[in-house]
DRENSE-31350 format. One record per atom (N, C-alpha, C, O): x, y, z; residue in one letter. Coordinates in steps of 0.05 Angstrom, whole numbers, padded with zeros to 5 digits, always signed. Layout:
<recs>
XYZA...
</recs>
This chain:
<recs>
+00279-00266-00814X+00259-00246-00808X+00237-00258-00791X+00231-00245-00771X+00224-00280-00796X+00204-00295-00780X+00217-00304-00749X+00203-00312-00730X+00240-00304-00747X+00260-00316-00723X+00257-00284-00708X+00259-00282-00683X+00254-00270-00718X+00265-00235-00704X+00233-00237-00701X+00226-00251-00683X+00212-00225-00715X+00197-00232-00713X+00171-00252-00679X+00152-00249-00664X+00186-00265-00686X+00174-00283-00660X+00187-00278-00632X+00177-00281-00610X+00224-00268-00641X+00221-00257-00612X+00210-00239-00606X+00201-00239-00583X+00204-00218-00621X+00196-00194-00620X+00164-00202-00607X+00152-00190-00589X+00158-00218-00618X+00125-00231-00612X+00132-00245-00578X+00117-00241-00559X+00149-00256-00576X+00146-00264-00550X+00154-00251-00528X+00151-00257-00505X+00166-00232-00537X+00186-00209-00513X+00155-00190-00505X+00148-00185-00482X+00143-00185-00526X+00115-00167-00521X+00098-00190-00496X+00096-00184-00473X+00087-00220-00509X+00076-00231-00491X+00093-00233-00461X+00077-00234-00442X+00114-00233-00455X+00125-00235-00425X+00121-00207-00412X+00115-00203-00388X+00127-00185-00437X+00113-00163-00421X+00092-00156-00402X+00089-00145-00381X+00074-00172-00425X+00045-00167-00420X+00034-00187-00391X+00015-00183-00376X+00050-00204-00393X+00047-00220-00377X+00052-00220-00346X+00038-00226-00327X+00085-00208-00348X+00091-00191-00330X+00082-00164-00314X+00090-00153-00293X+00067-00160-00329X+00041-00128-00319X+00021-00140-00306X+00012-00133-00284X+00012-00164-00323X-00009-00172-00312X-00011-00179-00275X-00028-00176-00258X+00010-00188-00277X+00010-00188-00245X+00000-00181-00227X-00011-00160-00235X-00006-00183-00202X-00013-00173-00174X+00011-00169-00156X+00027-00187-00150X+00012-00141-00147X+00036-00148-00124X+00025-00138-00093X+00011-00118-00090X+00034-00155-00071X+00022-00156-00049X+00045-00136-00034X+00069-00140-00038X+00037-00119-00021X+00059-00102+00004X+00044-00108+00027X+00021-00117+00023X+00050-00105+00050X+00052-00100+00073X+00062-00086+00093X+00075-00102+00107X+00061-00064+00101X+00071-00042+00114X+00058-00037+00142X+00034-00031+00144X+00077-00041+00166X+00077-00031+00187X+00082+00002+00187X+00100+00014+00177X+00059+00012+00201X+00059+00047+00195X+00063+00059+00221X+00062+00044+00240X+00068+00087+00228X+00078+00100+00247X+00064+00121+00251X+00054+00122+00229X+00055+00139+00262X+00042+00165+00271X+00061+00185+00260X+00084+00179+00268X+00062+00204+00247X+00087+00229+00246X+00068+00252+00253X+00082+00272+00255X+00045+00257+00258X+00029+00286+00269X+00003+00275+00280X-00011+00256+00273X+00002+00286+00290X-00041+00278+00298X-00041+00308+00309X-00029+00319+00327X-00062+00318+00291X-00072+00351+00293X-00106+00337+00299X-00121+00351+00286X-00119+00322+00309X-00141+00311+00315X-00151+00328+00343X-00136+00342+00356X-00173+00324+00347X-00192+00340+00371X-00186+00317+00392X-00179+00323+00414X-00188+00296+00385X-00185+00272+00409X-00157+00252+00396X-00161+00238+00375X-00136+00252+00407X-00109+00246+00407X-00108+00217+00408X-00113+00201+00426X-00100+00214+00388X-00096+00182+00392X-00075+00168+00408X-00077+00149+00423X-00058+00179+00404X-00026+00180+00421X-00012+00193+00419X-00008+00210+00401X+00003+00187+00441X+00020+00208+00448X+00042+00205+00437X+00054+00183+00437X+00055+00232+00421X+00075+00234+00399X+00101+00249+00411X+00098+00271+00421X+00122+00240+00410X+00153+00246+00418X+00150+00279+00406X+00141+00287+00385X+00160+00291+00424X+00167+00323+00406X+00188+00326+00396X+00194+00350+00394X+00208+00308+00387X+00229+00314+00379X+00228+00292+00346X+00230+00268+00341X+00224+00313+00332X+00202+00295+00300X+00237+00282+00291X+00240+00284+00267X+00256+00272+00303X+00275+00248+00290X+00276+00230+00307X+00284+00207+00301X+00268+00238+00333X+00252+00206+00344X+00245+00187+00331X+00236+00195+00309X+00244+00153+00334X+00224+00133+00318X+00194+00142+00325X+00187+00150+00347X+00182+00140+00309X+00148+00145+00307X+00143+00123+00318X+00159+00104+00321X+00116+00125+00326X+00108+00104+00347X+00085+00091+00322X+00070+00101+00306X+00090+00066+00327X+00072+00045+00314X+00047+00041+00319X+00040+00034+00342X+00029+00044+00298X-00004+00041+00303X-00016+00030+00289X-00040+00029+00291X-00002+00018+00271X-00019-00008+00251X-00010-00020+00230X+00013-00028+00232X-00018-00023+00214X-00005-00039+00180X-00031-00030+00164X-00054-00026+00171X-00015-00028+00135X-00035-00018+00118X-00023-00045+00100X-00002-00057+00103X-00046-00049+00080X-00037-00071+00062X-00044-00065+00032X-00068-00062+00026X-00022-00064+00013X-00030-00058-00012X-00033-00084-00027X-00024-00107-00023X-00051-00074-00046X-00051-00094-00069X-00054-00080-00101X-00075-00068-00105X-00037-00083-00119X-00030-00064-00130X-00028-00092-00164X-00012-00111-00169X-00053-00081-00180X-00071-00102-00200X-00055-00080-00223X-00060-00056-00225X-00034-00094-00240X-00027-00078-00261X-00043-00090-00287X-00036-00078-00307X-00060-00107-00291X-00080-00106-00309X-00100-00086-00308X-00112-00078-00328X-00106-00078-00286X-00127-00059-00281X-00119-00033-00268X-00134-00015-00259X-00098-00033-00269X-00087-00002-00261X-00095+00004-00232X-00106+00024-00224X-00090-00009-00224X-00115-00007-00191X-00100-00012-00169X-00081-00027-00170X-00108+00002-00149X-00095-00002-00125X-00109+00002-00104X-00119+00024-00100X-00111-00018-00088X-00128-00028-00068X-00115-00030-00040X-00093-00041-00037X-00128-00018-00019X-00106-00008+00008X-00132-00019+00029X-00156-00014+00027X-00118-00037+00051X-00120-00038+00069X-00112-00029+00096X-00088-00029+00101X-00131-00020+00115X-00110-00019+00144X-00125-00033+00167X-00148-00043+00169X-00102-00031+00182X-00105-00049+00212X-00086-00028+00233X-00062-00026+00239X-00110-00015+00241X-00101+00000+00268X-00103-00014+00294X-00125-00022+00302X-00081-00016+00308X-00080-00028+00331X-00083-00056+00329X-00067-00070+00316X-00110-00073+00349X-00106-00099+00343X-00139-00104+00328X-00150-00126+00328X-00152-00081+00317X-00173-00092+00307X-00170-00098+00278X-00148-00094+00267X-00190-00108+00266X-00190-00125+00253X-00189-00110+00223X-00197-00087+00221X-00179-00123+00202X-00172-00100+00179X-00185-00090+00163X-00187-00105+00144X-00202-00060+00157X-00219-00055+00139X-00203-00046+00115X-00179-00047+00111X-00225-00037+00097X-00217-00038+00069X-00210-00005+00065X-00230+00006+00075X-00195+00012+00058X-00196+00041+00060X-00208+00050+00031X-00223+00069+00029X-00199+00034+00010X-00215+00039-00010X-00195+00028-00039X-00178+00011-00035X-00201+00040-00067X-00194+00034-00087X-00188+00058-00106X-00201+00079-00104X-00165+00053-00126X-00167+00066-00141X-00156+00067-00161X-00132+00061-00160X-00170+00074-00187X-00154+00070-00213X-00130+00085-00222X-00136+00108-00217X-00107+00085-00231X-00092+00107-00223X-00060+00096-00245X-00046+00076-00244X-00060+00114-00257X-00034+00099-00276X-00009+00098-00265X+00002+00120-00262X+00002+00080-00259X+00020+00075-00243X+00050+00062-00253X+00071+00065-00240X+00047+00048-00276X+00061+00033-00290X+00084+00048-00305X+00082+00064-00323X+00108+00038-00292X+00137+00040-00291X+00145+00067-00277X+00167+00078-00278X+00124+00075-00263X+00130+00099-00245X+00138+00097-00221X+00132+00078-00207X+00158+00122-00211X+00170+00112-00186X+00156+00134-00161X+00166+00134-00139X+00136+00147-00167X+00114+00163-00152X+00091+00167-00165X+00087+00169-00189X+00071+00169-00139X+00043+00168-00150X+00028+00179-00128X+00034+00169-00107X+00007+00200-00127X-00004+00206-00102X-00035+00215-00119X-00039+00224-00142X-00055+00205-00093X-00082+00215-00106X-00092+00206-00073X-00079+00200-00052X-00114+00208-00078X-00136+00203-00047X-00155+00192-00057X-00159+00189-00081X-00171+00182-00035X-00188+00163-00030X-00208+00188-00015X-00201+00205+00000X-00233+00183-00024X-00253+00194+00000X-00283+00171+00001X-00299+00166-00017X-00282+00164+00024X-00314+00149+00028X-00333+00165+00031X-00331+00189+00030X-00359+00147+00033X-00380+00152+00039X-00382+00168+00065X-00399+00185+00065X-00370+00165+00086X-00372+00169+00108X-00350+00200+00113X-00344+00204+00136X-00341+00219+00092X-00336+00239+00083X-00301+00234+00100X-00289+00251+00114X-00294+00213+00095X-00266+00219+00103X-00249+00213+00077X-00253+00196+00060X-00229+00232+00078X-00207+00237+00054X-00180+00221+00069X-00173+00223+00092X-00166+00202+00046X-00148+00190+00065X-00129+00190+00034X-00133+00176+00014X-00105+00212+00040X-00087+00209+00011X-00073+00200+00020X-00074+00196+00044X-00054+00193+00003X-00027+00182+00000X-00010+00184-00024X-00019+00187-00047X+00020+00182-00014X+00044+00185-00034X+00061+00166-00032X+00077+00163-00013X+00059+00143-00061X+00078+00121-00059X+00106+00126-00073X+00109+00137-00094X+00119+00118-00062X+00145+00116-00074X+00162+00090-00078X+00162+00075-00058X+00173+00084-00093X+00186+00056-00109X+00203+00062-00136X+00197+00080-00150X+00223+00048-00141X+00238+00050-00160X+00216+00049-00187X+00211+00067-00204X+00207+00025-00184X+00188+00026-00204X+00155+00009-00191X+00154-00014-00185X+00134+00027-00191X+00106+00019-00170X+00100-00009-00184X+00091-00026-00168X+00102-00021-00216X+00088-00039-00231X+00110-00063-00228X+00109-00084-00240X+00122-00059-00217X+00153-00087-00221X+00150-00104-00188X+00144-00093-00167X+00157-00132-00193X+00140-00144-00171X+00159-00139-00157X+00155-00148-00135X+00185-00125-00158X+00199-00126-00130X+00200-00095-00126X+00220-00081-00125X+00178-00089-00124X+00179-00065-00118X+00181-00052-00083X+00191-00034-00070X+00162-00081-00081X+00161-00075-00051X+00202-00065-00031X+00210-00054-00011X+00211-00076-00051X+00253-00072-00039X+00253-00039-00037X+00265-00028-00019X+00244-00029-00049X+00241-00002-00041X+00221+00019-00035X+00226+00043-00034X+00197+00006-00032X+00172+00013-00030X+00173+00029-00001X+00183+00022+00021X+00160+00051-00007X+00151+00076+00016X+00124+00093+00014X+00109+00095-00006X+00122+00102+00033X+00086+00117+00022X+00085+00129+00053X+00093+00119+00074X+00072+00153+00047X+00068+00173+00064X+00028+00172+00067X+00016+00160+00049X+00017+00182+00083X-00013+00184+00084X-00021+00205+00106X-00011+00216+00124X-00046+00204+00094X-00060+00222+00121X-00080+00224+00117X-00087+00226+00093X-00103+00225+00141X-00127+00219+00147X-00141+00243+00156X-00132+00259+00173X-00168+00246+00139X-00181+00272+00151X-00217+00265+00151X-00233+00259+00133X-00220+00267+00179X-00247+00259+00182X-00264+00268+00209X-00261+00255+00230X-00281+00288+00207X-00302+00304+00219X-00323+00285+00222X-00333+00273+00203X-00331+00279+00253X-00345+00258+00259X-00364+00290+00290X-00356+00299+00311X-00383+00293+00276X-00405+00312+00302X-00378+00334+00307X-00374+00350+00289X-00361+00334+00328X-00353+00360+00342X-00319+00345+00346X-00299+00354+00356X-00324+00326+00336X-00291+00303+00328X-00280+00312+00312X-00296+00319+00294X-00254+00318+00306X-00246+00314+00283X-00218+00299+00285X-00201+00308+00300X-00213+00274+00268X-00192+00264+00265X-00178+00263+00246X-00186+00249+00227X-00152+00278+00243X-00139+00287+00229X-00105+00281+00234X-00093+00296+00250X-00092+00262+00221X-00070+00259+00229X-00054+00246+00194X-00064+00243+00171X-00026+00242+00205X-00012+00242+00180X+00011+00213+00191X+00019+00212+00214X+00018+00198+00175X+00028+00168+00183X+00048+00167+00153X+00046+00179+00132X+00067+00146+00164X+00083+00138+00143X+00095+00106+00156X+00097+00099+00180X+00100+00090+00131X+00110+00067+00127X+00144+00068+00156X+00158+00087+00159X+00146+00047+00168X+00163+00043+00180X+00189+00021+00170X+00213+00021+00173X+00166-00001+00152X+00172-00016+00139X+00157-00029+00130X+00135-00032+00141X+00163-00041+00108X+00148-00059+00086X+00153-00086+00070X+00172-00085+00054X+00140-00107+00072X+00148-00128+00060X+00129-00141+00038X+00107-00132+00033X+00139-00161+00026X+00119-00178+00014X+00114-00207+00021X+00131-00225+00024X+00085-00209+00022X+00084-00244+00037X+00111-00264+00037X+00128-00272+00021X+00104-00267+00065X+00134-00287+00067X+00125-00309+00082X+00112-00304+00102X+00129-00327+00077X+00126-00356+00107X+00155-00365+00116X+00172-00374+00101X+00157-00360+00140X+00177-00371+00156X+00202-00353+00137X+00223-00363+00128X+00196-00330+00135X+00219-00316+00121X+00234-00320+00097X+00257-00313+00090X+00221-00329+00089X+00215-00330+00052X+00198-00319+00043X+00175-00321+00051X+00206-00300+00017X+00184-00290+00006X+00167-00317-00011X+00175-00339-00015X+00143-00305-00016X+00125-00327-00025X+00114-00311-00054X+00105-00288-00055X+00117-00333-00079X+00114-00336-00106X+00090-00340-00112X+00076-00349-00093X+00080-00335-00130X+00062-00330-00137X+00047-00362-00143X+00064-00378-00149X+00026-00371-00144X+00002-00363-00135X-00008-00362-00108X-00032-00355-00104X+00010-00370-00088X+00013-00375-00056X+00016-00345-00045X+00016-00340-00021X+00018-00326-00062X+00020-00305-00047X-00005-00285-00038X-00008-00270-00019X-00024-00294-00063X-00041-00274-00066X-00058-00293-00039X-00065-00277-00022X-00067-00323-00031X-00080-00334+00001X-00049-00322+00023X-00046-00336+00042X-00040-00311+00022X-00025-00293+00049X-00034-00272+00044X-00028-00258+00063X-00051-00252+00020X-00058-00233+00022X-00074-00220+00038X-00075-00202+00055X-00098-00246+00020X-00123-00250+00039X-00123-00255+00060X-00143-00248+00072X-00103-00269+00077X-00103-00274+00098X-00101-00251+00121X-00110-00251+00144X-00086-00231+00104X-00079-00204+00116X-00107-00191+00116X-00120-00187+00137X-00111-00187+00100X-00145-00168+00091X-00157-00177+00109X-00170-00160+00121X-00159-00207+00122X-00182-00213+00131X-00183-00219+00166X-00202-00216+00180X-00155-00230+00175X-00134-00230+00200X-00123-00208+00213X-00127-00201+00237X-00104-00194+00192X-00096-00176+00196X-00067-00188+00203X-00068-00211+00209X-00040-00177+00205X-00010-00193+00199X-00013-00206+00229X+00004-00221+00237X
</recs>
């Protein structure tokens, strides 16, 4: 009974342990509409065309804290923070909510993954978004999706943990 017991005790701690985790994505993103006053680019009219590439967004996704933290890097500038959010996510294979700043822009999104809390999630990781933001007589309003997505790698290896989370930062702060 004490032998059942302690696995039972240790199968819970690897759980817990395994939640605790951080998992890093990286996603090169694509344009699929721009309904905006001033056009960012110019979009194929034939919507099974490849979408044209305009940046990387970078997740970081804290299953101790239920949190998910998104970066982007449009074009070649440098990567700001889009925002945060608490959001139960754990053993789910979709999740959608929005972000809105200070600066009155709404930026949702819809992730998809076999499972969002499992570190290899990124193997099937997808997410859809879109951006809405009224600037004076501007308005930029467009809608983007993942082209592809990875998790820190050097020289084409993925990279283990605790080496992964300084390639994160490196992203947040460089940009890929």
């Amino acid at each position: 009974m004490n032998k059942l017991l302690g696995i039972v005790v240790l199968g819970l701690l690897w759980c817990n342990v395994s939640l605790a985790e951080e998992i890093y994505i990286s996603c090169n993103v694509g344009m699929k509409d721009d309904r905006s006053t001033k056009k960012m680019r110019t979009l194929p009219k034939d919507k099974y065309k490849p979408i044209k590439r305009f940046g990387f967004q970078y997740f970081k996704f804290d299953n101790a804290k239920s949190e998910i933290t998104i970066h982007e890097q449009i074009g070649s500038k440098k990567p700001s923070k889009v925002g945060s959010i608490i959001i139960d996510y754990e053993g789910k294979n979709f999740v959608e909510f929005e972000i809105k700043n200070s600066e009155n822009e709404i930026d949702k999104y819809k992730l998809y993954s076999r499972n969002l809390s499992n570190k290899g999630a990124w193997q099937s990781f997808n997410f859809e978004g879109s951006v809405y933001l009224k600037s004076g007589s501007q308005v930029f309003d467009y809608d983007f999706r993942n082209t592809i997505c990875l998790p820190p790698t050097k020289n084409g290896e993925i990279i283990k943990p605790p080496k992964d989370e300084k390639i994160y930062k490196k992203w947040i702060k460089k940009g890929f």
